[in-house]
C-alpha positions in Angstrom: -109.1 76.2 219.0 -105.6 74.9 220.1 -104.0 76.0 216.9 -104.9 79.3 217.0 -104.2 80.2 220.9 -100.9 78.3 219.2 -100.6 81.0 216.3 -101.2 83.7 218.8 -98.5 82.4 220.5 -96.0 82.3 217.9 -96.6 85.9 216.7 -96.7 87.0 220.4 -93.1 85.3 220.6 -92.2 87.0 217.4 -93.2 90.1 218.1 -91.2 90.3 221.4 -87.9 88.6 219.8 -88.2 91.9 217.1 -88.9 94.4 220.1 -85.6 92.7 222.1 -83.6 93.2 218.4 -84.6 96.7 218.1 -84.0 97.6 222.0 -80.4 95.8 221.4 -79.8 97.6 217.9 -80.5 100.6 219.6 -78.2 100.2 222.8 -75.5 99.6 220.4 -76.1 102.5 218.0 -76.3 104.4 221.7 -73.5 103.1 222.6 -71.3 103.9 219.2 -72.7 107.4 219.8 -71.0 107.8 223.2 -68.2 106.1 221.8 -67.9 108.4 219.1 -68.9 111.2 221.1 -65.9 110.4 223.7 -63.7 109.8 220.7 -64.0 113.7 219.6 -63.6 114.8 222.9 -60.3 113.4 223.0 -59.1 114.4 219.7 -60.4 117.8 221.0 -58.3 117.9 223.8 -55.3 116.4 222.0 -55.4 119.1 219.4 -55.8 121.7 222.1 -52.6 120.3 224.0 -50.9 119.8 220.6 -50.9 121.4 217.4 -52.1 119.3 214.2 -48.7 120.0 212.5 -47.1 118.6 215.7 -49.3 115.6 215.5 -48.9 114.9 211.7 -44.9 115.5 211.9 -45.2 112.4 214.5 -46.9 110.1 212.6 -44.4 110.8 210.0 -41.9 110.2 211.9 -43.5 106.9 212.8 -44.4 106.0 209.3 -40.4 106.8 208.8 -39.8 104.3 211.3 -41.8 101.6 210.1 -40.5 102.4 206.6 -37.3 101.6 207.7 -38.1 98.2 209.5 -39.9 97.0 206.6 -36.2 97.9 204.7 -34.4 95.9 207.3 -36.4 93.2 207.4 -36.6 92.5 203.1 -32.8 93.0 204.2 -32.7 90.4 206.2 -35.7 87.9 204.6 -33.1 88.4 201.4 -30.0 87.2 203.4 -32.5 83.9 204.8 -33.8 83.2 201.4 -30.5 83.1 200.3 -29.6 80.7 203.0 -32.4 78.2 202.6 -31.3 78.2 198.7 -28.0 76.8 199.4 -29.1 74.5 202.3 -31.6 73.6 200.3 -29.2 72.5 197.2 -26.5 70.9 199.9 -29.7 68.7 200.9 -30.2 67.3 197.3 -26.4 67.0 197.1 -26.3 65.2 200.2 -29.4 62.7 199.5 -27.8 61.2 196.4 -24.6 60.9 198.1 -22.5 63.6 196.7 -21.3 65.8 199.9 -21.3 69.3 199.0 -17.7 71.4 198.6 -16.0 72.5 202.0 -14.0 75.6 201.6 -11.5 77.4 203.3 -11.3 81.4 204.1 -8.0 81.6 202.1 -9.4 79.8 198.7 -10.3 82.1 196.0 -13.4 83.4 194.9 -12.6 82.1 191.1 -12.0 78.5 192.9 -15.2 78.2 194.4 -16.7 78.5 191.3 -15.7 76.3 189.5 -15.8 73.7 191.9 -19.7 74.5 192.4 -19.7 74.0 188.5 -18.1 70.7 188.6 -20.4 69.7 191.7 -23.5 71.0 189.7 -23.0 68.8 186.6 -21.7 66.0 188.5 -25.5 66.1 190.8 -26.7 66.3 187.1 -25.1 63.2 185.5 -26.4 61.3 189.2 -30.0 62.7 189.6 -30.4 60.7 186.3 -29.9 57.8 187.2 -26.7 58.1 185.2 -23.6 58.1 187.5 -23.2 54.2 187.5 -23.9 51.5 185.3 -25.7 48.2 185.7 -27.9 45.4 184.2 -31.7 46.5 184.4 -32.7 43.4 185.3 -31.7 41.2 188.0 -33.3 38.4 189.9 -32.5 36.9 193.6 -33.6 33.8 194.2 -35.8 34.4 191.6 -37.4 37.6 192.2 -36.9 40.5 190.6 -37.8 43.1 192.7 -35.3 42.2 195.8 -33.0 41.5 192.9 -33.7 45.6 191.4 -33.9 46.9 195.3 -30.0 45.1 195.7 -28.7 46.4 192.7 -29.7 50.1 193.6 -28.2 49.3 197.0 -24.9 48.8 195.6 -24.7 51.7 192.7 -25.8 54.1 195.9 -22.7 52.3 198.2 -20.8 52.2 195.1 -21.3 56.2 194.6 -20.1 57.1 198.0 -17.6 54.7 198.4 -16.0 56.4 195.0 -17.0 60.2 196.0 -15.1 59.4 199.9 -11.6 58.0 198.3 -11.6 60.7 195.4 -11.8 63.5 198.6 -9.4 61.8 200.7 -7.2 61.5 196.5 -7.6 65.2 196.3 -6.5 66.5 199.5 -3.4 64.7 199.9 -2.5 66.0 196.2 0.0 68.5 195.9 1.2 70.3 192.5 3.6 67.7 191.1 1.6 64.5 192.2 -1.1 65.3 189.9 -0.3 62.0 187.8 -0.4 60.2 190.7 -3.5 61.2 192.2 -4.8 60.5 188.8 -4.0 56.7 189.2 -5.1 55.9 192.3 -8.6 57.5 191.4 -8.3 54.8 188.1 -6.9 52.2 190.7 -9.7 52.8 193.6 -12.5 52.5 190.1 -10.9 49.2 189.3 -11.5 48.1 192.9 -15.2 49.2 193.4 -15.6 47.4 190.1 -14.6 43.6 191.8 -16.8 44.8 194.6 -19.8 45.2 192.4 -19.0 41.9 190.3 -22.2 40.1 191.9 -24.5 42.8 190.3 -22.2 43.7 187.9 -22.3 47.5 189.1 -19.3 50.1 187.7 -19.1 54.0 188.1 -19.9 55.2 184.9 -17.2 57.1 182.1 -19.1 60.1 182.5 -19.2 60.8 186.2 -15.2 59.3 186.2 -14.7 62.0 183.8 -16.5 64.5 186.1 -14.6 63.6 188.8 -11.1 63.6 186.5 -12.6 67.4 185.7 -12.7 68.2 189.5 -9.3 66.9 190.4 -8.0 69.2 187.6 -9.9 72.0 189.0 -8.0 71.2 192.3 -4.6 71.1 190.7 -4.9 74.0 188.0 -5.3 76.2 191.9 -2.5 73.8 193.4 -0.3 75.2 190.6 -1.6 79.0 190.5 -0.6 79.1 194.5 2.9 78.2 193.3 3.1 80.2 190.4 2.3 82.8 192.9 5.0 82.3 195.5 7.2 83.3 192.5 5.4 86.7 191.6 5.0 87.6 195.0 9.2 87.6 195.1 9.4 89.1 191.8 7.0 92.0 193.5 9.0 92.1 197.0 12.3 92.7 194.3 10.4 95.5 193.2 9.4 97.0 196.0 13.0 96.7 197.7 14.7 98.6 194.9 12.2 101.3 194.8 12.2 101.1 199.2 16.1 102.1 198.6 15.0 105.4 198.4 14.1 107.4 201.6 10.9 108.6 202.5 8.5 106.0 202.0 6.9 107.1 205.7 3.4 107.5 204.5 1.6 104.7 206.6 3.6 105.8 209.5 3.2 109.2 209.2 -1.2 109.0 208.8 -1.0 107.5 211.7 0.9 109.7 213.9 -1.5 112.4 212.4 -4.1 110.8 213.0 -3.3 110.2 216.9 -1.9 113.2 217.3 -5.6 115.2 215.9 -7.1 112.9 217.9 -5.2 114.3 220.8 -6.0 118.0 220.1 -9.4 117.4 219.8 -9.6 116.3 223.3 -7.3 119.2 224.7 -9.5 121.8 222.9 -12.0 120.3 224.7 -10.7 120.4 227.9 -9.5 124.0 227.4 -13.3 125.2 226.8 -14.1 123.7 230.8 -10.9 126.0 232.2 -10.4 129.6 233.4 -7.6 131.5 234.4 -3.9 130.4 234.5 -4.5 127.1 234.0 -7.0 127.8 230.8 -3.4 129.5 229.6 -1.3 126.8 230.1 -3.4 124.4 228.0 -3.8 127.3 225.7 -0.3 126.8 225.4 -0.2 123.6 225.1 -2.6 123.6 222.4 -0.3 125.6 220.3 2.2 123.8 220.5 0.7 120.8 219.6 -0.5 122.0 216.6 2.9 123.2 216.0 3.7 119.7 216.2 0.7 118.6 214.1 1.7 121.3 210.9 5.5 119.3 210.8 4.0 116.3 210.3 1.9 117.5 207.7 4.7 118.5 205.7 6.8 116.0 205.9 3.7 113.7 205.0 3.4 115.8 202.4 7.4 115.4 200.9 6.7 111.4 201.8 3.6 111.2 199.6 5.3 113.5 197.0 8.6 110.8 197.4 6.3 107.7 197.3 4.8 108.9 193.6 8.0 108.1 192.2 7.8 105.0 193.9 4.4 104.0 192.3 4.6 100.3 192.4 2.7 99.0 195.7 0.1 97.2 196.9 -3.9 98.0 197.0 -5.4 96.3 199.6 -9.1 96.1 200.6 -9.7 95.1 204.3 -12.9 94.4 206.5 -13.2 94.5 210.4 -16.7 92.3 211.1 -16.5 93.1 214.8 -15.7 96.5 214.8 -17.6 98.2 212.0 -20.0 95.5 211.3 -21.2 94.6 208.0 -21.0 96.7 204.4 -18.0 98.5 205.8 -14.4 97.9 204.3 -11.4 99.7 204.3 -9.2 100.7 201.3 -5.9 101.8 201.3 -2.5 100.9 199.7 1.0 100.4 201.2 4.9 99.6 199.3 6.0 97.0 202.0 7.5 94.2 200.9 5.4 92.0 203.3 1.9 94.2 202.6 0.2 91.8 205.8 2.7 93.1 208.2 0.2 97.4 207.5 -2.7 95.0 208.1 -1.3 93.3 211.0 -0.7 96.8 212.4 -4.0 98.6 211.4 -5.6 95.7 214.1 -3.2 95.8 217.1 -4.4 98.5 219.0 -6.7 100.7 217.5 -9.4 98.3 217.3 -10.8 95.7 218.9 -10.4 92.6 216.5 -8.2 92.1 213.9 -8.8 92.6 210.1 -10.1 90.0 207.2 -8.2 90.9 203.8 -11.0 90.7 200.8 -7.8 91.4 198.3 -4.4 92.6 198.3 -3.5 93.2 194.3 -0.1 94.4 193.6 -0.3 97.9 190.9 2.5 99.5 189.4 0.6 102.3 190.0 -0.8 101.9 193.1 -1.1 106.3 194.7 -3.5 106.3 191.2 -5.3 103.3 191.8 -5.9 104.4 195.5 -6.4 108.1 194.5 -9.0 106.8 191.6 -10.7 104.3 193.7 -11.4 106.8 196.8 -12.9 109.2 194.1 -15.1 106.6 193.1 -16.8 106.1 196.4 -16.1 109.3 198.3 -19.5 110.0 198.4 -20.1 106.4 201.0 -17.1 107.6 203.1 -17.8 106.6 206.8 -15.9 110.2 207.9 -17.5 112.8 205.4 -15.1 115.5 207.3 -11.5 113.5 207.2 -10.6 112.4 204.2 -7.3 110.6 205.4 -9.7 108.2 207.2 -10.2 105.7 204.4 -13.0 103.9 205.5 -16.5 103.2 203.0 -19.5 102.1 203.6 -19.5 99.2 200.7 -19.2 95.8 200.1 -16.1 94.2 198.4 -17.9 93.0 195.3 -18.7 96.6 194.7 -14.8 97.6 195.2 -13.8 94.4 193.0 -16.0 95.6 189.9 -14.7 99.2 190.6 -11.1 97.7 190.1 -12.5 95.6 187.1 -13.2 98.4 185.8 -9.9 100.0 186.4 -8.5 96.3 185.0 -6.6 95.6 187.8 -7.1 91.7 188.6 -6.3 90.4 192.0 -7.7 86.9 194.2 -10.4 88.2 196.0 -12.3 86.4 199.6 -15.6 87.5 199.9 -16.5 85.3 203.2 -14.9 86.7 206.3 -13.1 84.3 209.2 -13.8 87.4 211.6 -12.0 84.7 214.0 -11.6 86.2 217.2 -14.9 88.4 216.7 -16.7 85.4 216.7 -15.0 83.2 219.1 -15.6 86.6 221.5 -19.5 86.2 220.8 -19.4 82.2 221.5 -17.5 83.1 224.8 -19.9 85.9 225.3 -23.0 83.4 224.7 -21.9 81.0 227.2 -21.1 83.3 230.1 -24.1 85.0 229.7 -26.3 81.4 229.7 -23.9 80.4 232.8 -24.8 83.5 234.7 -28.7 82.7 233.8 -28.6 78.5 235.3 -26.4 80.1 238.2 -29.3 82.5 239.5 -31.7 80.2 238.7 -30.1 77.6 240.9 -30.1 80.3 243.7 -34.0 80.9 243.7 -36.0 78.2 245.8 -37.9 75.3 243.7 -41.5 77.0 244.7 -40.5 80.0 242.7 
């Protein structure tokens, strides 16, 4: 009797729990159906305040716009990749003791190179085990695994100790001490040598011969930067014999031009605002500026028709970080016989930081080079409409292989100092985080 008033129970139970699922299932399909319902209405009265053209040219525009954040981002993800991958090699140097290559914004590009070659077979020979030499086995006081843990101790000690006197060897070297900075390294080997006596622990022939490798690596550079002191006089002898010639005004004369436009642009503009008398004087004025503007033409002209005789020059290939930003370089040529003192002068006034040089190659054609490498790139001109403006949207290694191609050789710096652009953003930084603890200080602590 109690089991089935039970059963009836259960099923009573059961049947209600499948009522309460349907009544729920069916408030929620309800409730979809107002939702839905609601949704239509307001696409309704969306298309009736807007048209679907309008609608689907704005969710192309935002599909544009999300387009190009995903292009800026693989941009940037790129440049971070990058990063890590040479952190992440300076780490590996760095744990077996070998401290990765510092370099300075005036060393060359071909330089770095093969220094990171030496360093990379050098991490090679000492990832296996095969920078120093020693007995495998050892025993202190009769064990031999303190005895093995000592002897690594002093072929890692041993490593550094040689790595830290072969830097302090190499920077003190100068182009005819070569022989003598090759003796000390032997004499400093000698030394670590006694020092590892007790475990009989040396640096090994092939990582010294690595390191000889390096040092000539150094000096081969130690003697191109002399050998270069003498071109660049052999250049300047050129230049002054061609420079004894009048009318070599070209760099002068683009930039008076160029201020001088600049001018009656502005005027034209101001002319458009004024009636009457005074809309006729600056009318006046106006003409007589470009009055002004047409002589210098010409006469830039006869320069730049002068300067082709007078080929041999300079091609230089310049960057302005804190100005133009990034991808941006500007290419140009000039027959000075010190070519820094045009890049000295492009960033004095006109804009706010001063210029990096990525190259300054010395042509004994250099209105052709110029004329060939504009050409090239005219189509990533920052000014499509003035072509005296000589600024181009892209990077120096693309300008280097251009003048590869053109097999014109030349040091190039890829990294930028951007010095005072940077010191400008650190000032910047910390005035900005000095203003944020002051008025943080004013507010009481309750806030």
């Amino acid at each position: 009797m109690i089991e089935g008033i039970n059963i009836h129970v259960y099923l009573w139970a059961l049947f209600c729990g499948a009522i309460i699922v349907l009544a729920i299932k069916a408030k929620s399909n309800h409730t979809k159906r107002i939702e839905q319902i609601a949704e239509t209405q307001r696409q309704k009265e969306n298309l009736e305040k807007e048209s679907v053209e309008s609608q689907v040219a704005k969710l192309e525009d935002e599909f544009d716009e999300v387009e190009k954040k995903i292009t800026s981002g693989q941009e940037h993800f790129k440049i971070l990749e990058e990063t890590t991958a040479k952190l992440e090699l300076e780490r590996e140097y760095i744990e077996v003791g070998l401290l990765p290559p510092v370099y300075h914004f005036g060393d060359r590009e071909e330089l770095k190179a093969q220094i990171d070659k030496c360093y990379a077979d050098q991490y090679r020979v000492i990832s296996r085990g095969l920078a120093t030499d020693a007995y495998s086995k050892w025993e202190w006081f009769g064990c031999e695994k303190t005895g093995a843990k000592m002897v690594e101790d002093y072929r890692y000690l041993s490593l550094k100790a040689f790595n830290a006197e072969f830097d302090a060897i190499r920077k003190t070297m100068r182009h005819p001490t070569y022989d003598t900075a090759v003796k000390k390294l032997h004499r400093v080997n000698e030394q670590l040598a006694k020092l590892g006596e007790t475990a009989n622990v040396t640096i090994s022939a092939d990582y010294f011969n690595l390191k000889i490798d390096e040092l000539n690596a150094w000096h081969r550079e130690l003697l191109y930067r002399e050998r270069q002191k003498a071109e660049r006089k052999r250049q300047q002898a050129i230049l002054r014999e061609q420079n004894r010639n009048p009318g070599d005004e070209t760099d002068d004369l683009e930039d008076e031009i160029s201020y001088r436009s600049s001018d009656l642009k502005k005027a034209q503009a101001l002319a458009l605002k004024l009636h009457g008398g005074r809309a006729k004087v600056m009318e006046e004025k106006i003409q007589k500026m470009k009055a002004e503007i047409a002589k210098l033409e010409n006469k830039f002209q006869r320069a730049t028709s002068q300067a082709q005789i007078t080929k041999a020059g300079y091609i230089y290939v310049i960057s302005n970080l804190g100005s133009f930003g990034e991808g941006v370089v500007k290419i140009g040529m000039t027959r000075r016989l010190e070519p820094m003192d045009r890049v000295n002068e492009l960033g004095d006034a006109s804009v706010p930081f001063k210029f990096d040089v990525h190259t300054m190659a010395f042509v004994q054609n250099a209105p052709e080079i110029e004329k060939k490498l504009h050409r090239k790139f005219d189509g990533q001109r920052v000014n499509m409409e003035n072509n005296r403006k000589e600024f181009f949207k892209v990077t120096p290694q693309e300008v280097k292989a251009a003048l590869d191609e053109l097999n014109v050789t030349s040091d190039w710096y890829f990294n930028v100092e951007a010095k005072e652009y940077r010191e400008s953003v650190l000032i910047r930084e910390a005035m900005n985080k000095q203003s944020h603890e002051m008025l943080a200080e004013s507010f009481p602590a309750s806030i």
